[in-house]
C-alpha positions as a printed NumPy array, in Angstrom:
array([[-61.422,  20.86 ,  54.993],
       [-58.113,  20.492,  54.55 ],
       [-56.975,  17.766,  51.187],
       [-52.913,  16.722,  50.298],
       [-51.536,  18.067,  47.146],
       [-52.869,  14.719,  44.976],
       [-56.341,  14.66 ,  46.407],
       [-59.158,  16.063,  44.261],
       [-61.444,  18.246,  46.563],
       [-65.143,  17.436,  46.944],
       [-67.195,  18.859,  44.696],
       [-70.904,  19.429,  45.16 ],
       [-73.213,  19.075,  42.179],
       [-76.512,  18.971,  43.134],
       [-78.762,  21.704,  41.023],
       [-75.911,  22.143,  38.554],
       [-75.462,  21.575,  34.867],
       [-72.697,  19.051,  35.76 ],
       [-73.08 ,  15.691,  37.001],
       [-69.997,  12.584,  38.024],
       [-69.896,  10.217,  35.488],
       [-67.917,   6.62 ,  36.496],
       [-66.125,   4.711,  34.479],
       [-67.977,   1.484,  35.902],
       [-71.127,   2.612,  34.023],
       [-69.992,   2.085,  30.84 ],
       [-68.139,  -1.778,  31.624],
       [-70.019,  -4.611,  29.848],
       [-67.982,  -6.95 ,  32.476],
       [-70.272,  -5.695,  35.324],
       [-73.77 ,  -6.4  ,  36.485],
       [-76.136,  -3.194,  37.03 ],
       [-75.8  ,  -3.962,  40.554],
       [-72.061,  -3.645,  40.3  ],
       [-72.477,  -0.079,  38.841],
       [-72.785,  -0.402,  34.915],
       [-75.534,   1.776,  34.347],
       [-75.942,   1.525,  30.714],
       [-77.538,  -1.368,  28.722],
       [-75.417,  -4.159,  27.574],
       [-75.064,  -3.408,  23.913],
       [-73.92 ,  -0.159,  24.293],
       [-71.153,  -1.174,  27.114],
       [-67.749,  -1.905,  26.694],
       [-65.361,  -4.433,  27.62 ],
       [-62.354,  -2.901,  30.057],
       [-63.184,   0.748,  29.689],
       [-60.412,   3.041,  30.67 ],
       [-60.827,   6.655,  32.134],
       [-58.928,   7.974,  29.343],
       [-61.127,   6.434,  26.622],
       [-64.271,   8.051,  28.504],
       [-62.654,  11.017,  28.587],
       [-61.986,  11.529,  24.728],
       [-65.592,  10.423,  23.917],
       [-66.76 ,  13.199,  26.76 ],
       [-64.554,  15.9  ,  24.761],
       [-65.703,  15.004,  21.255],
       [-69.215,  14.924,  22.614],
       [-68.136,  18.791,  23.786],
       [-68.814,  17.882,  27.447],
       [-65.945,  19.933,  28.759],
       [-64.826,  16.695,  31.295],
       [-62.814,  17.219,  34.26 ],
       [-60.56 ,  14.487,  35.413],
       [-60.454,  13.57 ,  38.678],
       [-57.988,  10.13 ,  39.06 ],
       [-57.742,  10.05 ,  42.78 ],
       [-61.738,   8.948,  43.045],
       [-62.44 ,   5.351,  43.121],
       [-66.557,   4.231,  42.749],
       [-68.134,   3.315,  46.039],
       [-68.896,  -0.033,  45.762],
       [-65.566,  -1.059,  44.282],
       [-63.47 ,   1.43 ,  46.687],
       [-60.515,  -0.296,  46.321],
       [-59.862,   0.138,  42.373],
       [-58.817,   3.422,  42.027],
       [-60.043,   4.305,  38.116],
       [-61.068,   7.895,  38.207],
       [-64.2  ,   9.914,  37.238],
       [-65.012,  12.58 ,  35.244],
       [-67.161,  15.323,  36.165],
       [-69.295,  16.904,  32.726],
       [-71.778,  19.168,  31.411],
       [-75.411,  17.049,  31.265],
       [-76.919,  16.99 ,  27.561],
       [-80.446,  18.721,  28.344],
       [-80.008,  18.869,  31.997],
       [-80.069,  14.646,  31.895],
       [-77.325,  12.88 ,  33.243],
       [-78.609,   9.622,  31.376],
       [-78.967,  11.684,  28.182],
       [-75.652,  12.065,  28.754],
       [-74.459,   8.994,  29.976],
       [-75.906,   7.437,  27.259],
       [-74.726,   9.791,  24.889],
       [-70.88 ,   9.168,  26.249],
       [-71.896,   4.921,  25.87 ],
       [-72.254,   5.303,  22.107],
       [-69.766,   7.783,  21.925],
       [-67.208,   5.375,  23.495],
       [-68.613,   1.901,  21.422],
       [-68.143,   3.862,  18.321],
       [-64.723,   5.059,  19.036],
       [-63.728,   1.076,  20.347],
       [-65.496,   0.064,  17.434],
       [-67.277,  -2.612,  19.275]])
């Protein structure tokens, strides 16, 4: 498999401490069906990939960036993901973890 210089390479996950984590999941602007995977009160309104990514590190999650990625289901908005260490092997531990993370920090 051959990837250009700005691509971010595949990366397979499955059966390791590390798991994707979309910035869509944490947007209180979108349904569960559009991707927001945490419960309304602890989403935020226009989440940005950089703003996940702080509450990741201060949460000592050790996230990778990876801007070239856009969420399947809304292909054509390119806002990154993040790949992280899971909190107790859970990714909604962790998900969850990053949601309260990131409402404290907006101070929503």
């Amino acid at each position: 498999m051959t990837t250009s210089p700005e691509e971010t390479p595949t990366v397979r996950l499955k059966g390791t401490d590390r798991c994707v984590v979309w910035v869509v999941y944490f947007d209180a602007d979108r349904s569960r069906s559009e991707g927001r995977a945490v419960p309304k009160h602890l989403a935020v309104r226009n989440p940005r990939l950089i703003d996940v990514k702080r509450a990741a590190e201060e949460l000592g999650l050790n996230p990778e960036v990876q801007r070239d990625k856009a969420y399947p289901k809304r292909w054509w908005e390119d806002k990154g993901r993040l790949i992280v260490d899971k909190i107790d092997g859970s990714k909604r531990k962790t998900i969850l973890a990053i949601a309260e993370k990131l409402k404290e920090m907006k101070g929503e």
